[in-house]
ROGULO-844167 format. One record per residue (C-alpha): residue number from 0; residue in three letters; y, z negated, x. Coordinates in nm, 3 decimals, m for minus. Each point is the difference from the previous one (the first is absolute). Example, Ala and Ser with C-alpha at 12.3 -4.5 7.8 and 13.67 -1.06 7.14 Angstrom:
# ROGULO-844167
+-----+------+---------+---------+---------+
!  nr ! rest !       Y !       Z !       X !
+-----+------+---------+---------+---------+
!   0 !  ALA !  m0.450 !  m0.780 !   1.230 !
!   1 !  SER !   0.344 !   0.066 !   0.137 !
+-----+------+---------+---------+---------+
//
This chain:
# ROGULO-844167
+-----+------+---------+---------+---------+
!  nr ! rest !       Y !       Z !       X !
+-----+------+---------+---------+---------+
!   0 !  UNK !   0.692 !   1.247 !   2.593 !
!   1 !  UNK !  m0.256 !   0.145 !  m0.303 !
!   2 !  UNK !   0.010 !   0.195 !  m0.273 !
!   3 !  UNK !  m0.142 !  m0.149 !  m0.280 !
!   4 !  UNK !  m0.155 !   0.199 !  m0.337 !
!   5 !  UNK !   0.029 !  m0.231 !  m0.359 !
!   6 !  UNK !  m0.213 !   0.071 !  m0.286 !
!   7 !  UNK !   0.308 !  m0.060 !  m0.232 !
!   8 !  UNK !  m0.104 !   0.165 !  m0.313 !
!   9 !  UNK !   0.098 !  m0.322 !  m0.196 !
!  10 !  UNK !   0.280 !  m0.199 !   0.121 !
!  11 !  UNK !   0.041 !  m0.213 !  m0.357 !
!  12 !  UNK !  m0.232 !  m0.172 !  m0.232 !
!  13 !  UNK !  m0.176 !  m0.310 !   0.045 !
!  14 !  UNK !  m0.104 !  m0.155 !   0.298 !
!  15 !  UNK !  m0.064 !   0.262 !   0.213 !
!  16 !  UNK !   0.304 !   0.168 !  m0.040 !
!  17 !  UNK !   0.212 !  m0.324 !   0.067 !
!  18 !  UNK !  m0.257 !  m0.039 !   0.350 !
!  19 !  UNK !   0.084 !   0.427 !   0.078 !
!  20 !  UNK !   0.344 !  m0.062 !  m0.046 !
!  21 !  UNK !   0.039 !  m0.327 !   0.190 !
!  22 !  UNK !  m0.198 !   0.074 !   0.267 !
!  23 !  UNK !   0.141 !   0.366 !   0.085 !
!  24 !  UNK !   0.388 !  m0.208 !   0.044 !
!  25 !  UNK !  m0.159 !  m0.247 !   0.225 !
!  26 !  UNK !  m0.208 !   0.251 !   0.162 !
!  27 !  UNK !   0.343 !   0.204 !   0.127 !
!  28 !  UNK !   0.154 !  m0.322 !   0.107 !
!  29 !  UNK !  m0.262 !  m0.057 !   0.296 !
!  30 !  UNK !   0.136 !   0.262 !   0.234 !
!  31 !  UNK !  m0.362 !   0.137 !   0.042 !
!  32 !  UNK !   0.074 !   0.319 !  m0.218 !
!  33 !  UNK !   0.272 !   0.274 !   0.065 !
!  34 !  UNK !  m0.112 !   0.217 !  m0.281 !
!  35 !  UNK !  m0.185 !  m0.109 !  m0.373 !
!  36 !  UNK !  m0.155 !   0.246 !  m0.183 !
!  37 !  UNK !  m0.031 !  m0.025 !  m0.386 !
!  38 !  UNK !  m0.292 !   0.171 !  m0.184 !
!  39 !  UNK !   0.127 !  m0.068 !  m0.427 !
!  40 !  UNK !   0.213 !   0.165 !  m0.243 !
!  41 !  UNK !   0.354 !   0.100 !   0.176 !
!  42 !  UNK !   0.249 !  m0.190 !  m0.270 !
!  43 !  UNK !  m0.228 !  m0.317 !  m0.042 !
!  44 !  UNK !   0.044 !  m0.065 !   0.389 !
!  45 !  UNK !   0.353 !   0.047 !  m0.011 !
!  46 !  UNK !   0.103 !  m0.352 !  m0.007 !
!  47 !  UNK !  m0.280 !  m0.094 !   0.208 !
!  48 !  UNK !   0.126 !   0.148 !   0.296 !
!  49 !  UNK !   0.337 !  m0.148 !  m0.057 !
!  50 !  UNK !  m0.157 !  m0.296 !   0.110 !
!  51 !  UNK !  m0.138 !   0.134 !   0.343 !
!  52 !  UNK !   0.159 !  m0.046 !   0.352 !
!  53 !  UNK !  m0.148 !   0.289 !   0.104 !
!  54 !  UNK !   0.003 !   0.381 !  m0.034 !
!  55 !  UNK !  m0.244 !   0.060 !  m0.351 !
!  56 !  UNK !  m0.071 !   0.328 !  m0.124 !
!  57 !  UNK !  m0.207 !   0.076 !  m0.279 !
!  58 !  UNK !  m0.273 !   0.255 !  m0.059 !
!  59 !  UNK !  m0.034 !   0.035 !  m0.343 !
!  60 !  UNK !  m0.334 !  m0.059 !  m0.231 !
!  61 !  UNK !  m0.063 !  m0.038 !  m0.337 !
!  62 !  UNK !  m0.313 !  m0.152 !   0.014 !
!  63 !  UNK !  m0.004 !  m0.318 !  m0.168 !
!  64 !  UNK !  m0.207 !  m0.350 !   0.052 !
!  65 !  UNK !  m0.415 !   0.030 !   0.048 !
!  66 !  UNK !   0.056 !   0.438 !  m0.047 !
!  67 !  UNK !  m0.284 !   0.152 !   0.141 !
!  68 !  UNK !   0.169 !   0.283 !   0.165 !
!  69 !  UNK !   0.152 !  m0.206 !   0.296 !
!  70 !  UNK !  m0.310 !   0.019 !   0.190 !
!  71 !  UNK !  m0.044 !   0.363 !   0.008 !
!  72 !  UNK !   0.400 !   0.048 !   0.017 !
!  73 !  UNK !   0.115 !  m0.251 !   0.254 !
!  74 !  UNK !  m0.071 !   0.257 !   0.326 !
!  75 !  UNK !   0.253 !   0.210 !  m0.151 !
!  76 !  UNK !   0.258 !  m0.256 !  m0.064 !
!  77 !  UNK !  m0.061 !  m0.141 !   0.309 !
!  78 !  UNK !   0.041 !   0.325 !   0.206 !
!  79 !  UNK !   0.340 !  m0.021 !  m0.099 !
!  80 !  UNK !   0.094 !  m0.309 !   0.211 !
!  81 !  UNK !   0.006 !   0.248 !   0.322 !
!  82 !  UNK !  m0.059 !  m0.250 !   0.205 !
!  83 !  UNK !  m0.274 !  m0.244 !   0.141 !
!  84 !  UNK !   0.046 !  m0.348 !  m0.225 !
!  85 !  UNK !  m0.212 !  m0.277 !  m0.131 !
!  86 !  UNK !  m0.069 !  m0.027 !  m0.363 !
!  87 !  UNK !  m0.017 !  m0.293 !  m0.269 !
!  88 !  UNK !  m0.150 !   0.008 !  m0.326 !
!  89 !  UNK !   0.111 !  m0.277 !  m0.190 !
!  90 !  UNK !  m0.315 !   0.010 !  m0.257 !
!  91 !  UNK !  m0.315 !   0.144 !   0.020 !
!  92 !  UNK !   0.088 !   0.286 !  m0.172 !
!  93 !  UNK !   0.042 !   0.186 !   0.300 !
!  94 !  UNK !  m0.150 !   0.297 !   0.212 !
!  95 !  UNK !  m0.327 !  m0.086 !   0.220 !
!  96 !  UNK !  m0.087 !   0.405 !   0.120 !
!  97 !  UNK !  m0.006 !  m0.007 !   0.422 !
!  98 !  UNK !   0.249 !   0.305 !  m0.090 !
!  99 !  UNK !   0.251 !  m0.164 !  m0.217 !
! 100 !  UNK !   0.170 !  m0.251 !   0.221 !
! 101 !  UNK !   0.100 !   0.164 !   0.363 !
! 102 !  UNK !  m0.012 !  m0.236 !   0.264 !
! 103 !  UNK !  m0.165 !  m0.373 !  m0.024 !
! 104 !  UNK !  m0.179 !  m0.078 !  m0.289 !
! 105 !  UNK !   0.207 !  m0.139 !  m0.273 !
! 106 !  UNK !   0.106 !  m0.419 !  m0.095 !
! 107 !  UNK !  m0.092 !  m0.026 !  m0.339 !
! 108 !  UNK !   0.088 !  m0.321 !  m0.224 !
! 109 !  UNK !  m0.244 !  m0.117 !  m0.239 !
! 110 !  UNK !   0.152 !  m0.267 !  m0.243 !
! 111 !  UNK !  m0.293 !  m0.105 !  m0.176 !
! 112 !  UNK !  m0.340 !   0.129 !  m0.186 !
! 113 !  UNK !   0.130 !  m0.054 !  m0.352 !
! 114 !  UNK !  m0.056 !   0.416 !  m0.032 !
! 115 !  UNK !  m0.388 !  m0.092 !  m0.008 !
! 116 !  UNK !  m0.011 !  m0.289 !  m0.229 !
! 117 !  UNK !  m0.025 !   0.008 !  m0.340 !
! 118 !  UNK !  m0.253 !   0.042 !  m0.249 !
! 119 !  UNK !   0.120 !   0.200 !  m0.285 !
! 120 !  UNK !  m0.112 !   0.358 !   0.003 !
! 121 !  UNK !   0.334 !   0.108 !   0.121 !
! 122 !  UNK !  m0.022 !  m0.253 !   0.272 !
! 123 !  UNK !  m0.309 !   0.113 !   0.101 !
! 124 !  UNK !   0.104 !   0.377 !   0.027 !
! 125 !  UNK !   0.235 !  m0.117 !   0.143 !
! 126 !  UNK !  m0.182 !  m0.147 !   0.296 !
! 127 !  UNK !  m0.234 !   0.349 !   0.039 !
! 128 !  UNK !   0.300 !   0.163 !   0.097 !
! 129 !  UNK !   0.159 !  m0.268 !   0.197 !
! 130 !  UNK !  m0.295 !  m0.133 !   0.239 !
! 131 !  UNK !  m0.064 !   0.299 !   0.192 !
! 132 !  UNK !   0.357 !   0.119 !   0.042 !
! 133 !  UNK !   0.070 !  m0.354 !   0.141 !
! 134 !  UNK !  m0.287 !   0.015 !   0.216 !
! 135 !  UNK !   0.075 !   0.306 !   0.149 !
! 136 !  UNK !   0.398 !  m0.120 !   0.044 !
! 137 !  UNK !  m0.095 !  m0.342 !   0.163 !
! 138 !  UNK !  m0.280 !   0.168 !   0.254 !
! 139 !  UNK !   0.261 !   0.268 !   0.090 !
! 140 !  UNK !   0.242 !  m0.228 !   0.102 !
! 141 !  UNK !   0.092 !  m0.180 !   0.348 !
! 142 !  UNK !   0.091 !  m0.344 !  m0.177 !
! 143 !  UNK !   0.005 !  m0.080 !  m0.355 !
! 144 !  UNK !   0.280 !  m0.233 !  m0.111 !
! 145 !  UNK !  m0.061 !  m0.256 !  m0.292 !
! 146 !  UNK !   0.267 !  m0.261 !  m0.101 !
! 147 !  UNK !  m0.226 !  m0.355 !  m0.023 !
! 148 !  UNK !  m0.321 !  m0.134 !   0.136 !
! 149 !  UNK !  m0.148 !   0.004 !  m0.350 !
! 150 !  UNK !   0.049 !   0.386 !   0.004 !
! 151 !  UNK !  m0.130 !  m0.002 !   0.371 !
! 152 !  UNK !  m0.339 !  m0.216 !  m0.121 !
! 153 !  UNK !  m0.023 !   0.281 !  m0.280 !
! 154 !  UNK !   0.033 !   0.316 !   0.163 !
! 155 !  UNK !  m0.260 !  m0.143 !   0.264 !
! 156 !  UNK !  m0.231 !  m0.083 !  m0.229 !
! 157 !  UNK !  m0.024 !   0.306 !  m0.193 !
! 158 !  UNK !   0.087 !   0.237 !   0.318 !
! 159 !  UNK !  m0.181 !  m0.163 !   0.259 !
! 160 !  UNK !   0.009 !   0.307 !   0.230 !
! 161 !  UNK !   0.378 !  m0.029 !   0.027 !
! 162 !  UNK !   0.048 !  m0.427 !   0.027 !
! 163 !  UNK !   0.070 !   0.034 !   0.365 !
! 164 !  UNK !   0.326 !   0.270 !  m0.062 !
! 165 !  UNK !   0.170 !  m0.226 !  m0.269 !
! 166 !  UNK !   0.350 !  m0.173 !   0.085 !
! 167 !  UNK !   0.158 !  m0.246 !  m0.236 !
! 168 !  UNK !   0.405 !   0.037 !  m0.048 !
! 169 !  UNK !   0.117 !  m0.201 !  m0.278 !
! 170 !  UNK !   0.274 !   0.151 !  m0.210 !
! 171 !  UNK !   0.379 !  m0.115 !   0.060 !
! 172 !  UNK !   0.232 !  m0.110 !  m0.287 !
! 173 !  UNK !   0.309 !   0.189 !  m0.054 !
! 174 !  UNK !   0.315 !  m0.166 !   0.097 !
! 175 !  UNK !   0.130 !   0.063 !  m0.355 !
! 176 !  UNK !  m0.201 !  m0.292 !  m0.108 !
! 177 !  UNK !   0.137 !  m0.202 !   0.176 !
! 178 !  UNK !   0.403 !   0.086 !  m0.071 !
! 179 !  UNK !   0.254 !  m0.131 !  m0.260 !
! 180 !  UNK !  m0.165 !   0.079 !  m0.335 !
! 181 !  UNK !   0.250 !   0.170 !  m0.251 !
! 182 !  UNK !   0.225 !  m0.176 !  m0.261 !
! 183 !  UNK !  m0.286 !  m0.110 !  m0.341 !
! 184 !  UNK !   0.179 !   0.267 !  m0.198 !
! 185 !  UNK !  m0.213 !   0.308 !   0.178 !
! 186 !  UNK !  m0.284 !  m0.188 !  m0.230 !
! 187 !  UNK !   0.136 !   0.033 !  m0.349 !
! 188 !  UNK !   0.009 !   0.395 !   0.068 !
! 189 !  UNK !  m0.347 !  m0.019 !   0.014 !
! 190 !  UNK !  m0.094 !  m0.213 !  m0.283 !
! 191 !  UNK !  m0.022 !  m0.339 !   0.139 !
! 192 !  UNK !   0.222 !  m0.249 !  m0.190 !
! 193 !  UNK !  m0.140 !  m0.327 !   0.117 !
! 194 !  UNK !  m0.265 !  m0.177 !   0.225 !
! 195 !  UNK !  m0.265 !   0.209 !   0.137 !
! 196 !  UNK !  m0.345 !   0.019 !   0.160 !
! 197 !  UNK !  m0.074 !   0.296 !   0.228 !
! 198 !  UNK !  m0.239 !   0.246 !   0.113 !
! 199 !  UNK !   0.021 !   0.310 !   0.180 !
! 200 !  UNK !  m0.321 !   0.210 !   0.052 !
! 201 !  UNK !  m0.096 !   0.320 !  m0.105 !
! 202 !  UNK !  m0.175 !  m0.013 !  m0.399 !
! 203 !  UNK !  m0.317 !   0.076 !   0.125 !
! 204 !  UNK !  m0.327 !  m0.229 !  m0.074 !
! 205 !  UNK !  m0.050 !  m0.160 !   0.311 !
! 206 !  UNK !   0.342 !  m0.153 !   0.044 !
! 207 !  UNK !  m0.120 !  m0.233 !  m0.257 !
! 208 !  UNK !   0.331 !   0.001 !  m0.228 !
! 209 !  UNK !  m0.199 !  m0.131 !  m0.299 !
! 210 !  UNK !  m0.023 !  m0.347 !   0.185 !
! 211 !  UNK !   0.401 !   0.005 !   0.045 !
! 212 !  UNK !   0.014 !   0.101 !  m0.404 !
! 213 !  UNK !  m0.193 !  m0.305 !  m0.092 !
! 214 !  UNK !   0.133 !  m0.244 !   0.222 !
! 215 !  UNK !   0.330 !   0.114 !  m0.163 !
! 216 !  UNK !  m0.146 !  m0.065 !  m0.306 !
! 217 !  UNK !  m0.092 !  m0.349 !  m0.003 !
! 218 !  UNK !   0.330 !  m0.053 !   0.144 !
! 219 !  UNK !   0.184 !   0.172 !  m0.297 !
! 220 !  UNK !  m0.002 !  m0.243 !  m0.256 !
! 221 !  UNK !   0.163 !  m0.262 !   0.218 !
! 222 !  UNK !   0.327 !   0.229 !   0.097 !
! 223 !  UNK !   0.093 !   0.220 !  m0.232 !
! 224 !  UNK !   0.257 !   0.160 !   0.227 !
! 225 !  UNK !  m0.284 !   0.067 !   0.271 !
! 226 !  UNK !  m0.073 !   0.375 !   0.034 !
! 227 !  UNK !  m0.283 !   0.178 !   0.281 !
! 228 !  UNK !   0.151 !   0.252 !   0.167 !
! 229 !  UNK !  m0.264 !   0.254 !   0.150 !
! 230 !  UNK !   0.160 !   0.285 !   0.249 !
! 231 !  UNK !  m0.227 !   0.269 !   0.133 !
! 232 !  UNK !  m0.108 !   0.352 !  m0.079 !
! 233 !  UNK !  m0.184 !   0.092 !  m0.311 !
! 234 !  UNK !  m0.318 !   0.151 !  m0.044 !
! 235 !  UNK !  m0.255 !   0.004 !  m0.297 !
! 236 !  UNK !  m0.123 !  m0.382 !   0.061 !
! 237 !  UNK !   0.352 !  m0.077 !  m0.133 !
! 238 !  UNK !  m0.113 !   0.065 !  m0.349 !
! 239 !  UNK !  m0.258 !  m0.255 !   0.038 !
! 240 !  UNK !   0.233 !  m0.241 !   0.156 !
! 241 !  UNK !   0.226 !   0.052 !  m0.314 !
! 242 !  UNK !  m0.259 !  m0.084 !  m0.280 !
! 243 !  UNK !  m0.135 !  m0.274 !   0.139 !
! 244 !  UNK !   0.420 !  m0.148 !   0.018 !
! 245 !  UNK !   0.034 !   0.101 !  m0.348 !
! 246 !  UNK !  m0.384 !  m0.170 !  m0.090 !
! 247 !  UNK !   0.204 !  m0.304 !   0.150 !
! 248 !  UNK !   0.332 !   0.027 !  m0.180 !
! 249 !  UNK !   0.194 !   0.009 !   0.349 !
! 250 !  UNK !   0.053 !   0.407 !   0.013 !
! 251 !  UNK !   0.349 !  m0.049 !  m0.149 !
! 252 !  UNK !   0.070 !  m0.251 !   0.288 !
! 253 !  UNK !  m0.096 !   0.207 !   0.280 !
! 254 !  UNK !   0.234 !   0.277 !   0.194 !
! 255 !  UNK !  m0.225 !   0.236 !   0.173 !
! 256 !  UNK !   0.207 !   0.269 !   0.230 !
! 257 !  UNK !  m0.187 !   0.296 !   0.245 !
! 258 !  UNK !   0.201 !  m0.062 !   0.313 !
! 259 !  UNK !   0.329 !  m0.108 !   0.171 !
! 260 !  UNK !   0.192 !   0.007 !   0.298 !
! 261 !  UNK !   0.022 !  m0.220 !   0.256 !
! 262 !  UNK !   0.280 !  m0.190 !  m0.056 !
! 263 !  UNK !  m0.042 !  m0.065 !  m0.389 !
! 264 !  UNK !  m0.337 !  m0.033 !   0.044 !
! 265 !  UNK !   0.059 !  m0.301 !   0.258 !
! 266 !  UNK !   0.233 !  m0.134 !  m0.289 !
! 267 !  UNK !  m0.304 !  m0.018 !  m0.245 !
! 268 !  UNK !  m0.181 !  m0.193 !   0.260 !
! 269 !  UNK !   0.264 !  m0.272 !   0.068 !
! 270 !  UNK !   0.074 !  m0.049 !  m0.348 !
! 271 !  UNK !  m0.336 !  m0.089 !  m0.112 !
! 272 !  UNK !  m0.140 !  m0.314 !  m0.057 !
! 273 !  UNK !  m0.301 !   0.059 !   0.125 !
! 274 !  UNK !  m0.222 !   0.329 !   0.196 !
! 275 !  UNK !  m0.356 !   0.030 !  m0.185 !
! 276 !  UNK !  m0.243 !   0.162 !   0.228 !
! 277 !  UNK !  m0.330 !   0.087 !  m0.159 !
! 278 !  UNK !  m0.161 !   0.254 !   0.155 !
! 279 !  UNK !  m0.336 !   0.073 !   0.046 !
! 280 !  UNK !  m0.046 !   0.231 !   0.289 !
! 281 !  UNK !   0.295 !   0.033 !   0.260 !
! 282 !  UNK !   0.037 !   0.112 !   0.384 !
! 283 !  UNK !   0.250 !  m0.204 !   0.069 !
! 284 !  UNK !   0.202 !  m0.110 !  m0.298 !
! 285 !  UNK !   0.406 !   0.071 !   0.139 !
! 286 !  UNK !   0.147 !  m0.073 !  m0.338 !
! 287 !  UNK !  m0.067 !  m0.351 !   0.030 !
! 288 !  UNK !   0.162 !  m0.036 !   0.327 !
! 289 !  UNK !   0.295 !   0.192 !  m0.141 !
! 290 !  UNK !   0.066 !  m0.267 !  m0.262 !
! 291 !  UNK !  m0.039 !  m0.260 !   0.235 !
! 292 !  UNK !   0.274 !   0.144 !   0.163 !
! 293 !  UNK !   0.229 !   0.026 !  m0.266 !
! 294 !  UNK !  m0.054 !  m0.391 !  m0.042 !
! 295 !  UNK !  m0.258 !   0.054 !  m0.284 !
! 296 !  UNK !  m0.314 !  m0.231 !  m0.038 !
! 297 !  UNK !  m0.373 !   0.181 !   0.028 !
! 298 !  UNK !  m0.256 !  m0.098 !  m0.226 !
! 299 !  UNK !  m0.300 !   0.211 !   0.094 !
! 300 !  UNK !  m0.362 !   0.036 !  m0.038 !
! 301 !  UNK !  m0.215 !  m0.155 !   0.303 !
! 302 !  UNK !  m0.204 !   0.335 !   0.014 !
! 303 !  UNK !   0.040 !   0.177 !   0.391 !
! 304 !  UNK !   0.211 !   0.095 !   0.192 !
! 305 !  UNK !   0.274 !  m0.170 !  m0.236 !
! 306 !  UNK !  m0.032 !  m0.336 !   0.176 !
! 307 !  UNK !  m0.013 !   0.159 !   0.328 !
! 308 !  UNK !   0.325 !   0.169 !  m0.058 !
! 309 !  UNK !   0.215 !  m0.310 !  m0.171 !
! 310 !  UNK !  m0.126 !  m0.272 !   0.234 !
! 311 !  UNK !   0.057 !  m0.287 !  m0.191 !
! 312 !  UNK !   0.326 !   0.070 !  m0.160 !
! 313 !  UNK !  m0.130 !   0.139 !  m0.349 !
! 314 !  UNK !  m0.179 !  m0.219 !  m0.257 !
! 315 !  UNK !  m0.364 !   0.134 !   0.012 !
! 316 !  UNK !  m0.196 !  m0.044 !  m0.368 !
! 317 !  UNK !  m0.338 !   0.162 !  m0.080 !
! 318 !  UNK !  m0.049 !   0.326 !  m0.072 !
! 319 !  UNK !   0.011 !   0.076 !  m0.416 !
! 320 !  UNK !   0.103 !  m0.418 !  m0.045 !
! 321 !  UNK !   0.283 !   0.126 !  m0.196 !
! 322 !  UNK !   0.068 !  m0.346 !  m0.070 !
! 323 !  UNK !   0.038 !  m0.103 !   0.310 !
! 324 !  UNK !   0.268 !   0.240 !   0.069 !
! 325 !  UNK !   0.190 !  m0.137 !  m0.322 !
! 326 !  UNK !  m0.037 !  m0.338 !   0.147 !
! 327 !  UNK !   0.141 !   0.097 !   0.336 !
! 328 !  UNK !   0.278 !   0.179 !  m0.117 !
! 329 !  UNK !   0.095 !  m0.280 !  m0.256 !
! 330 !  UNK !  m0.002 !  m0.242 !   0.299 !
! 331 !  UNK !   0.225 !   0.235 !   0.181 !
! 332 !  UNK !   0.262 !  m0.003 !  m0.275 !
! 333 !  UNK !   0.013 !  m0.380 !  m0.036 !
! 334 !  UNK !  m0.053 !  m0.148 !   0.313 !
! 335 !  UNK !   0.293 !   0.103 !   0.209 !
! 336 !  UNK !  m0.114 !  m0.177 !   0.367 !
! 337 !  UNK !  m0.332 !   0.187 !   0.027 !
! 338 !  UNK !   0.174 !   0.359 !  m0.120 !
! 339 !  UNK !   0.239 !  m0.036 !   0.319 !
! 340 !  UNK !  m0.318 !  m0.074 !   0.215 !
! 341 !  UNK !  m0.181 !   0.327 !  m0.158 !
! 342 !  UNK !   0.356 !   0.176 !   0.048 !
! 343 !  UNK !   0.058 !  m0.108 !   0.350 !
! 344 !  UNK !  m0.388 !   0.079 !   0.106 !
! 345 !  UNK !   0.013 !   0.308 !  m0.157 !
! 346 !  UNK !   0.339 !   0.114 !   0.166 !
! 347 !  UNK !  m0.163 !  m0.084 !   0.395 !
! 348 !  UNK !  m0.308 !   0.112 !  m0.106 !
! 349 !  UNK !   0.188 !   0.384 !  m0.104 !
! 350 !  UNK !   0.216 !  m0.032 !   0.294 !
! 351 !  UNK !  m0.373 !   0.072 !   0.247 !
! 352 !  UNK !  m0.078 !   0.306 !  m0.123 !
! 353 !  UNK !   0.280 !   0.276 !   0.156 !
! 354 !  UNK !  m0.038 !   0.365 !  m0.058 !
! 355 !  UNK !   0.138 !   0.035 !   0.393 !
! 356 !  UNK !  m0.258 !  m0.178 !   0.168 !
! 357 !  UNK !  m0.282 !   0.225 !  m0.254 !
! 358 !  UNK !   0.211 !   0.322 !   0.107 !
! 359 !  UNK !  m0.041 !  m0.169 !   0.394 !
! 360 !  UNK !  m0.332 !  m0.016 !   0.053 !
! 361 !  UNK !  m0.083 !   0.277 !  m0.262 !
! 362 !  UNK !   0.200 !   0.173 !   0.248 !
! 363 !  UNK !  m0.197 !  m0.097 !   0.298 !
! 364 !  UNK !  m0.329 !   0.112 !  m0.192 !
! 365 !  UNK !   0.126 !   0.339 !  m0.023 !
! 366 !  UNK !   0.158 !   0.059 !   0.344 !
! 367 !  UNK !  m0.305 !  m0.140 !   0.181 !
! 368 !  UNK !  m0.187 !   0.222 !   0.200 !
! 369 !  UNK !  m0.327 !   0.145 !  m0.132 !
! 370 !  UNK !  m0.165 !   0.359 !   0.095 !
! 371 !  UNK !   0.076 !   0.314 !  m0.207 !
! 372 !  UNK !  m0.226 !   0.031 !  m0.280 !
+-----+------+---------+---------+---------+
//
């Protein structure tokens, strides 16, 4: 039995939140673990431990996501564990000083490199700060976690030195997914009064969302009832996303909420006609195995690791073929025999990917035996 120490500073937004959260409830369930320890703010992690099957306790921080005083402050939070443990960062934001993390050097999860792309200035500043505090995290750790073999072929290719260390555990998809989606009258309460297209990603401009907008748009004029629904959180790019809907007379037809809980937010998903999926950069791409599961169609860009992660349940178009998207999606809504087929792939396809067998051999990754650091 271990101790383990989670970088939990924060448990909710996008997809790494959803992977924290999921993978600390699967991570108590393997019996390997008789105490978790919770680095993050105290009331955020509240009903995250509710969900743990083993004794939690929480060390409070208010250091938020990419904060530069982890490094330097970790050895103290640490010190209050009191005991010998293993510890997982579950980004690369983490601490890499010898005399931060007691014991074996720390597992350390690195979703993607999508912190150093970009070329806008802000992008690029971006990636100064980035590079070498990911360097330094991946060469300090025992094993470094990524979630696809695209991610894998990345990370080896631009950190050579640490290809041999990296371990790929795809993500799971939450069993709420897959349950009973509420009654259709959750969706008028949040603007949606008729048939919908769907995307959930965070407004930022590598998801893409522009691609979704005009899809929607040349679908428009045909339904006048058909609205896009985009769910995700907000930042700046939104504004963006909003002239170009209004540049296309469709803003007025489009809902666009920050976030939801599970169980509405698996409504949204089953109600929709159809899951658009245009994303440029992604480590793994979870949200379109969570409409799958919900008994939604994919239509997604062919760009990696997309098609490694759907198999061959989603329809795959070309990346920016906007009208190809429309196409798909008006195929979808008329031709009844090949929707089921799409349905019924995407349903087995969801049903591989299980947050207990990540939180297994995640598990095993951490408990193995390694020298002290």
């Amino acid at each position: 039995m271990t101790t383990l120490l989670v970088d939990a500073r924060v448990p909710f937004g996008s997809g790494l939140g959803r992977h924290l959260r999921e993978m600390l409830g699967a991570l108590s369930r393997t019996g390997r673990f008789d105490e978790i320890v919770l680095v993050g703010p105290t009331a955020d992690l509240a009903p995250v431990r509710a969900t743990m099957t083993v004794p939690t306790r929480v060390i409070d921080c208010a250091c938020g996501r990419y904060d530069p005083r982890i490094p330097f402050a970790w050895a103290r939070l640490a010190a209050q564990v009191g005991r010998p443990h293993r510890t997982w960062f579950p980004n690369w934001d983490g601490a890499w000083q010898r005399g931060a993390v007691a014991g074996t050097a720390p597992v350390t999860t690195l979703h993607d490199l999508i912190q150093l792309e970009g070329a806008t200035p802000r992008e690029r500043l971006r990636a100064m700060v980035a590079a070498p505090w990911m360097r330094r995290m991946l060469a300090a750790s025992r094993v470094v976690v990524t979630v696809s073999e695209t991610s894998r072929e990345a990370i080896a290719a631009r950190f050579p030195e640490v290809a041999h260390k990296v371990q790929v555990i795809p993500n799971g998809v939450a069993s709420a997914f897959f349950a009973a989606i509420e009654r259709r009258e959750v969706l008028q309460k949040l603007g949606i009064t008729g048939p919908y297209l769907l995307t959930v990603a965070n407004k930022k401009p590598h998801k893409n969302l522009e691609m979704a907008i005009r899809a929607f748009a040349r679908l428009a004029p045909v339904d006048a009832a058909l609205q896009l629904v985009m769910v995700g959180e907000r930042f700046p790019h939104l504004v963006s996303l909003q002239h170009l809907a209004r540049d296309l007379g469709v803003w007025d037809r489009m809902v666009e909420v920050e976030t939801l809980p599970d169980a509405r937010l698996a409504t949204v998903y089953g109600f929709a006609e159809a899951f658009l999926f245009p994303s440029r950069q992604e480590g793994f791409g979870m949200v379109a195995l969570e409409a799958m599961a919900a008994g939604t169609p994919v239509v997604a860009v062919d760009r990696a690791p997309i098609p490694e992660v759907v198999g061959g349940a989603a329809v795959l178009v070309s990346m920016d073929d906007d009208a190809a998207m429309a196409a798909a999606v008006a195929r979808l809504r008329v031709d009844a025999t090949w929707r089921a087929d799409r349905v019924a792939a995407g349903r087995s396809r969801a049903a591989e990917f299980t947050w207990e067998r990540a939180g297994d051999v995640l598990a095993a990754v951490l408990c193995a035996d390694a020298p002290a650091w």
